[in-house]
N, C-alpha and C positions, 0 to 999 in steps of 0.2 A: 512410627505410628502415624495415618493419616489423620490430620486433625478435621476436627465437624462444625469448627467455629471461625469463622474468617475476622481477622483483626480490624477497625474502622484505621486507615492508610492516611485520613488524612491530617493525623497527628500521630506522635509516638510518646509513648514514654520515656526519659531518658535513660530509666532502668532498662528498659526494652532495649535499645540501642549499646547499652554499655555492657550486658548482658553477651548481644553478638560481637561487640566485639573482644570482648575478653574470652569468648570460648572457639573462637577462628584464627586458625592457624596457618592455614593455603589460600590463598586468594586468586583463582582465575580472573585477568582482566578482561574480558574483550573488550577489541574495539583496542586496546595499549597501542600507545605510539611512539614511533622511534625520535621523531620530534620534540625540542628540549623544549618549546614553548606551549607543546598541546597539553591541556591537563589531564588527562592521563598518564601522561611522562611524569608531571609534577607531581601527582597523587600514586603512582608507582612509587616513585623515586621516597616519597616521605612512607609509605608502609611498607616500605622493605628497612628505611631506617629505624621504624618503629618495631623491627623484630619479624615481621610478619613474611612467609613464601608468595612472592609476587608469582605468576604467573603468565607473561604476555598472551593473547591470543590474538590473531590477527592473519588471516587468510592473503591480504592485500600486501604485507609490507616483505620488504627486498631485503631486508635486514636479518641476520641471522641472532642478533641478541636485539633486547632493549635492555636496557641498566645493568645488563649483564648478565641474563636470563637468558634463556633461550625459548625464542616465540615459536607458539604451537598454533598451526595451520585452526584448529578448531576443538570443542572442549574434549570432542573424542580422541582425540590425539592424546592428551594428556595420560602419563604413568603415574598411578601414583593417588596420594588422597587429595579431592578438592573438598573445603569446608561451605565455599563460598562463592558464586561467581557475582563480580561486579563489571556490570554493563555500560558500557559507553557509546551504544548503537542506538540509531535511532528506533522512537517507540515500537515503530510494525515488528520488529523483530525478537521482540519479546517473547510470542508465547511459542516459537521453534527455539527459541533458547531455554526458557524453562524444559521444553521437553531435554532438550540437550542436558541439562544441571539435573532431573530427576533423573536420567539413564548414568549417568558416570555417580551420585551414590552424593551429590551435594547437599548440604543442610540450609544454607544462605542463598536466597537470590535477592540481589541488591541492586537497584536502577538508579541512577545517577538522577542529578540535580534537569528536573522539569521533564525528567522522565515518566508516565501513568501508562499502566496498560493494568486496568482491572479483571480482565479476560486472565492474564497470562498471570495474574497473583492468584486470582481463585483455582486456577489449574495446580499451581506450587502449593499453595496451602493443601487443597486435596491432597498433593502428594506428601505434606508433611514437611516442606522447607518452610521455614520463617522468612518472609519477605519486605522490605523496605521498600517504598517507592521514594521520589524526588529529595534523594538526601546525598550526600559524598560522605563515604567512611573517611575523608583525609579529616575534613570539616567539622564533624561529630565526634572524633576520636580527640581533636585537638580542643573542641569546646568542654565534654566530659570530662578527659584529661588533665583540664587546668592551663593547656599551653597560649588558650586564646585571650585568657588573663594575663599571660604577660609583656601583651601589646598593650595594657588597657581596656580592652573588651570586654563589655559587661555579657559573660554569659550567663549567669541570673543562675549559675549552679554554685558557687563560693561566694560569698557575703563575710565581708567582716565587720559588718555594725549592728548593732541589736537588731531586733524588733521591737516597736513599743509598743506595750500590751494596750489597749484601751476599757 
């Protein structure tokens, strides 16, 4: 159902965020690289260990897998259910990919860290995806999660020392 209210992008709630990612199951990468140092490869590699159907896409590369997937020339390629596509391309190429993510039946469009393209979110919200600007699902998943706490990192979502009333 198209929604008639556009979300303000440049904060989120972390219910919102934890929300998507507890209800996505298929993740289209584009942009996935077959490279162990690109983060894409490292942000593949950790939501496929997180349970999740990684997806590569990537029209450019010579490789016939990444992590052991098999990469899809582009999202129409793809068989199958995407819940979510996460982008790794630079901004201009957003609002042909949104169009790409409301034709194969996607619910998520997700733009990577210092990614904005307000064009191509108001298009996706019209069509009724829930969209993310400059955030990494590796990032968000592991802050929400709990896993960022156990570096040390205060992710300001688990506390274990009161509050004190005043």
């Amino acid at each position: 159902m198209p929604s008639s209210t556009f979300i303000d992008h440049s904060s989120y709630r972390d219910s919102h965020i934890r929300e998507i990612l507890n209800n996505v199951n298929s993740i289209a990468m584009v942009g996935a690289s077959a490279t162990w140092n690109r983060p894409s490869n490292f942000v593949m590699k950790y939501l496929l260990q997180k349970g999740y159907k990684v997806i590569p896409v990537n029209p450019n590369t010579k490789e016939k897998e990444i992590c052991g997937e098999k990469v899809f020339g582009d999202l129409a390629s793809i068989s199958g259910t995407v819940d979510m596509v996460d982008m790794f391309r630079p901004e201009h190429e957003a609002h042909e990919l949104v169009e790409d993510a409301i034709k194969i039946g996607a619910k998520v469009f997700w733009m990577q860290l210092e990614i904005f393209n307000n064009n191509a979110a108001q298009l996706a919200e019209k069509a009724g995806l829930q969209v993310v600007m400059n955030r990494c699902p590796k990032i968000e998943y592991a802050r929400l999660f709990g896993e960022l706490g156990w570096g040390g990192i205060n992710t300001g979502v688990i506390s274990n020392s009161r509050r004190r009333l005043k």
